[in-house]
C-alpha positions in Angstrom: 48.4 28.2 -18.1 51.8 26.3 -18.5 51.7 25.4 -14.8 48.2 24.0 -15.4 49.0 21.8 -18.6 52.3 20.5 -16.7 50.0 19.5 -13.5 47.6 17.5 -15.7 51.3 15.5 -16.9 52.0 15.1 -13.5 51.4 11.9 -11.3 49.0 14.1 -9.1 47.4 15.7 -12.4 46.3 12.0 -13.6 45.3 11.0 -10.4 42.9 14.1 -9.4 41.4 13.5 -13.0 41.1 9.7 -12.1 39.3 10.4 -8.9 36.9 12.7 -11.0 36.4 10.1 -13.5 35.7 7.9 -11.1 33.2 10.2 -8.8 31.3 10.7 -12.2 30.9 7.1 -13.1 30.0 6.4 -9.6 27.3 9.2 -10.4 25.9 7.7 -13.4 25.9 4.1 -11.9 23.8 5.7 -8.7 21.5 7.6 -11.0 20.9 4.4 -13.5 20.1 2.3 -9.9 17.8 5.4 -8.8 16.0 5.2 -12.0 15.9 1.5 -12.1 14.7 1.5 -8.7 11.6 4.4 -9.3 10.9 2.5 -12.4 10.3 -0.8 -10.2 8.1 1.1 -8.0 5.8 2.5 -10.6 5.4 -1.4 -12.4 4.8 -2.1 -9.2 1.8 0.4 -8.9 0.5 -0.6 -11.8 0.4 -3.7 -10.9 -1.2 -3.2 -7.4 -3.5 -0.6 -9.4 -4.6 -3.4 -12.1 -5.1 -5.9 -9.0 -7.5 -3.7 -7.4 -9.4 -2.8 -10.2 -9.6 -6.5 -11.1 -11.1 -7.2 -7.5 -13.7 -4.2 -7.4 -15.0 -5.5 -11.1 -15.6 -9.0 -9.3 -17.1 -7.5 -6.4 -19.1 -5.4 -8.4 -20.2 -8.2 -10.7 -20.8 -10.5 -7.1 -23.5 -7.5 -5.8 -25.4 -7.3 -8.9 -25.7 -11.3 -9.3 -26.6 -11.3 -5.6 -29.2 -8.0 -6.2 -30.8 -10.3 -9.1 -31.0 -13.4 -7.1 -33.2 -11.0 -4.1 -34.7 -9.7 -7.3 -36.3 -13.1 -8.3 -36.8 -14.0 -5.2 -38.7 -11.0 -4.7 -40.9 -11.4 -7.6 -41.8 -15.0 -6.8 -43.1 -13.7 -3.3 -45.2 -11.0 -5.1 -46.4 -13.3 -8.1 -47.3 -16.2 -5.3 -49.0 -13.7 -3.6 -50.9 -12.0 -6.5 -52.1 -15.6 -7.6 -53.4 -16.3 -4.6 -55.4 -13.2 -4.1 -56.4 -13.7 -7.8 -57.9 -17.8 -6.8 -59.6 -16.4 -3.8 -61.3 -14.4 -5.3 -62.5 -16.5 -8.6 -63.2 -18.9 -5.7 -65.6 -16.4 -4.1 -67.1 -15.9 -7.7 -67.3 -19.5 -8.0 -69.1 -19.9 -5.1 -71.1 -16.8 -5.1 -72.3 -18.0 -8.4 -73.1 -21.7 -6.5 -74.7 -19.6 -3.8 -77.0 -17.8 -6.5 -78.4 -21.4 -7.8 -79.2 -22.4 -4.9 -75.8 -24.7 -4.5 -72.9 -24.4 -2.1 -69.8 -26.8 -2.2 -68.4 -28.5 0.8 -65.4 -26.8 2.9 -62.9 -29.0 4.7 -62.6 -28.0 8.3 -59.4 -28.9 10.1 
């Protein structure tokens, strides 16, 4: 043990427990950068995450303004069609009814 206190008095003692100081800060300094780095990454991901979530919502929102617009559209087609089933036949009426007096009204030919 004597020879072991003495070395750490000696030039080489102080200089091995430099270098070992040393090799541990270096250690801390590369750990603090790896976790600075992983921490970088991961707002990163979040980021990218919140982005793409963002997007889909807008897409999302784009298709179900667009499926309304068709939607309308759709149910113009089918009310147009509906009232004109509905006038041909109160014109039919109309002129069955003519027809049963005895009257008839005059058609357009083109």
């Amino acid at each position: 043990m004597p020879a072991l206190s003495a070395m750490k008095n000696t030039t080489a003692g102080r200089v091995a427990r430099r270098v070992e100081e040393d090799n541990i800060r270096a250690q801390y300094v590369a750990d603090a950068k790896s976790y600075e780095l992983t921490a970088m990454r991961t707002a990163w991901f979040e980021a990218n995450t919140k982005r793409q979530m963002e997007r889909l919502h807008r897409l999302e929102q784009h298709e179900q303004k667009e499926e309304l617009v068709q939607a309308n559209k759709e149910l113009v087609l089918i009310r147009r069609a509906r009232l004109k089933e509905f006038l041909e036949a109160e014109a039919r009426s109309f002129e069955q009814q003519l027809n049963d007096m005895g009257l008839a009204f005059a058609k357009q030919r083109y």
